[in-house]
C-alpha positions, 0 to 999 in steps of 0.5 A, spaced: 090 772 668 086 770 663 087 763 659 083 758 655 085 751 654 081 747 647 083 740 648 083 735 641 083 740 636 085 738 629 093 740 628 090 742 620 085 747 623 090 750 626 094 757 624 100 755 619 105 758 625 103 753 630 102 747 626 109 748 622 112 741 624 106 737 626 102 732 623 095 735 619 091 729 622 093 729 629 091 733 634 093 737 639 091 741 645 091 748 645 093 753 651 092 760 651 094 764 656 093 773 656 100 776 659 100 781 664 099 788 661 103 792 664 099 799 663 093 795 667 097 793 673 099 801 673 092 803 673 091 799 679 086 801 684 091 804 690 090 804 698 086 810 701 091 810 707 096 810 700 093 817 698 093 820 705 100 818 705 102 823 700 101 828 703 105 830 708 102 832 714 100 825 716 104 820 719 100 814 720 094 811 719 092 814 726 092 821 724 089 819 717 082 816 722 083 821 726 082 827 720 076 823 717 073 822 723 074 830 725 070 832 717 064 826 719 063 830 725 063 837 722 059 834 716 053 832 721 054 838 726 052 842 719 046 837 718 043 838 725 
């Protein structure tokens, strides 16, 4: 999460919305927070043992090691 705190800032420089109500020649300190996007958190990376746990034939992250270790050693049997 983003924020962005601006302390002693002038009430008349700030936007007409946020001034409503104050006084022009106070001042004020400002905070700006960025919400959480929604759409980001979706597109958040997920686990390697998640992605091996969609498919069906693995039913724990043994079976996912097991099955990586296999493909390594096939890789470096075809290098020799």
């Amino acid at each position: 999460m983003n924020r962005i705190v601006k302390h002693h800032v002038p009430v008349g420089e700030l936007p007409q919305q946020l001034r409503e109500g104050l006084d022009p020649a106070a001042f004020a300190t400002v905070e700006v927070t960025v919400e959480a996007d929604e759409a980001a958190a979706a597109d958040a990376p997920i686990a390697v043992e998640h992605l091996f746990g969609l498919r069906d034939n693995y039913a724990s992250i043994e079976d996912v090691d097991a099955y990586v270790r296999s493909l390594r050693e096939e890789w470096a049997h075809r290098e020799r």
